[in-house]
C-alpha positions as CSV (number, residue, x, y, z in Angstrom):
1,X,-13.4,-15.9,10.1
2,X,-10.7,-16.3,7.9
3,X,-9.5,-13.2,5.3
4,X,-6.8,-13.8,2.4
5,X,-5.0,-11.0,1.5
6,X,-5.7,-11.1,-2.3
7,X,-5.9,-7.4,-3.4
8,X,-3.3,-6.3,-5.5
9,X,-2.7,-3.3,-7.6
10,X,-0.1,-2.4,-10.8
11,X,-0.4,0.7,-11.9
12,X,2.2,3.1,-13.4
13,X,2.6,6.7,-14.5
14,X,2.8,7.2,-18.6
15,X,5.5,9.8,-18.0
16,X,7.5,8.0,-15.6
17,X,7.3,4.2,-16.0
18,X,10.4,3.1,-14.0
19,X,9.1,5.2,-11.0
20,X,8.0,3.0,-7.9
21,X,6.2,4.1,-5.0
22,X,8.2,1.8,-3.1
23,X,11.4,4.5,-3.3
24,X,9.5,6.7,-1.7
25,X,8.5,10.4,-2.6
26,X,12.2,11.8,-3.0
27,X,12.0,9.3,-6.1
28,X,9.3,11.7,-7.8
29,X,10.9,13.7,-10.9
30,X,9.3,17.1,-11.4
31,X,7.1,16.9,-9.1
32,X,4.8,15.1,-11.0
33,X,1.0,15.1,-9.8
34,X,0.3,11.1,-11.2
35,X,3.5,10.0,-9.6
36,X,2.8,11.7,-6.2
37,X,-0.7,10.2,-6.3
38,X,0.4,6.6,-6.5
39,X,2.5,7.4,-3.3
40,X,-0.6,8.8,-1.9
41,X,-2.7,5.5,-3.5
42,X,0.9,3.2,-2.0
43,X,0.7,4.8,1.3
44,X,-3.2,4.1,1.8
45,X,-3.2,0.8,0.6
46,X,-0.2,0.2,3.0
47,X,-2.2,1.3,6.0
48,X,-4.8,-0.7,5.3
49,X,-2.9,-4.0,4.8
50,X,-1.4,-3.1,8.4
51,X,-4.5,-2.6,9.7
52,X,-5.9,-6.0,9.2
53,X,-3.1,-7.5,10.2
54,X,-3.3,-5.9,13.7
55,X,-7.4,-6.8,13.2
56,X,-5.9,-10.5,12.6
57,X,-3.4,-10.8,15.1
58,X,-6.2,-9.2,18.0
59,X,-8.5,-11.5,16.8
60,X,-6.6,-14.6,17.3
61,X,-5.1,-13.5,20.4
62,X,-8.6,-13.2,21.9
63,X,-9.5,-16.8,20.5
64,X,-6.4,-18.3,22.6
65,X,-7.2,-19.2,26.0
Protein backbone atom coordinates (compact mmCIF):
# COMPACT_ATOMS: atom_id res chain seq x y z
CA UNK A 1 0.00 0.00 0.00
CA UNK A 2 1.52 3.07 -0.81
CA UNK A 3 0.03 6.69 0.69
CA UNK A 4 1.41 10.21 -0.62
CA UNK A 5 1.23 12.84 1.65
CA UNK A 6 -0.77 15.37 -0.52
CA UNK A 7 -2.98 17.29 1.96
CA UNK A 8 -2.16 20.66 2.47
CA UNK A 9 -3.86 23.57 4.08
CA UNK A 10 -3.43 27.71 3.76
CA UNK A 11 -5.51 29.40 5.73
CA UNK A 12 -5.03 32.80 7.56
CA UNK A 13 -6.77 35.04 10.02
CA UNK A 14 -8.46 38.42 8.48
CA UNK A 15 -7.27 40.29 11.55
CA UNK A 16 -3.91 38.93 11.72
CA UNK A 17 -2.49 37.93 8.37
CA UNK A 18 1.36 37.71 9.17
CA UNK A 19 0.43 35.39 12.11
CA UNK A 20 1.78 31.65 11.64
CA UNK A 21 0.86 28.75 13.63
CA UNK A 22 4.24 27.63 13.10
CA UNK A 23 5.52 30.45 16.01
CA UNK A 24 3.58 28.86 18.14
CA UNK A 25 0.74 30.18 20.61
CA UNK A 26 2.95 32.95 22.35
CA UNK A 27 2.68 34.44 18.72
CA UNK A 28 -1.14 35.05 19.16
CA UNK A 29 -1.99 38.91 19.65
CA UNK A 30 -5.02 39.55 21.88
CA UNK A 31 -5.81 36.50 22.38
CA UNK A 32 -7.58 36.13 19.35
CA UNK A 33 -10.15 33.20 19.00
CA UNK A 34 -9.40 32.56 14.85
CA UNK A 35 -5.75 32.76 15.55
CA UNK A 36 -5.83 30.25 18.48
CA UNK A 37 -8.01 27.92 16.35
CA UNK A 38 -5.49 27.60 13.46
CA UNK A 39 -2.98 26.49 16.34
CA UNK A 40 -5.59 24.14 17.44
CA UNK A 41 -6.36 23.17 13.44
CA UNK A 42 -1.89 23.24 13.12
CA UNK A 43 -1.53 21.13 16.06
CA UNK A 44 -4.12 18.35 14.79
CA UNK A 45 -3.03 18.30 11.41
CA UNK A 46 0.58 17.87 12.83
CA UNK A 47 -0.46 14.74 14.84
CA UNK A 48 -1.88 13.23 12.25
CA UNK A 49 0.96 13.63 9.67
CA UNK A 50 3.17 11.90 12.57
CA UNK A 51 0.89 9.41 12.96
CA UNK A 52 1.16 7.98 9.49
CA UNK A 53 4.42 8.26 9.43
CA UNK A 54 4.87 5.94 12.45
CA UNK A 55 1.82 3.79 10.56
CA UNK A 56 4.49 3.91 7.46
CA UNK A 57 7.58 3.19 9.10
CA UNK A 58 5.71 -0.07 11.26
CA UNK A 59 4.39 -1.08 8.19
CA UNK A 60 7.62 -1.44 6.29
CA UNK A 61 9.44 -2.69 9.18
CA UNK A 62 7.07 -5.70 9.35
CA UNK A 63 7.47 -6.18 5.43
CA UNK A 64 11.46 -6.64 5.94
CA UNK A 65 12.52 -9.98 6.82
Amino acid sequence: MAWHDILTVRVSCPAHTHYSPEQGPGAIRAGCETCWRLFTLYRAFENVKRSIKEFRDATAARRKP
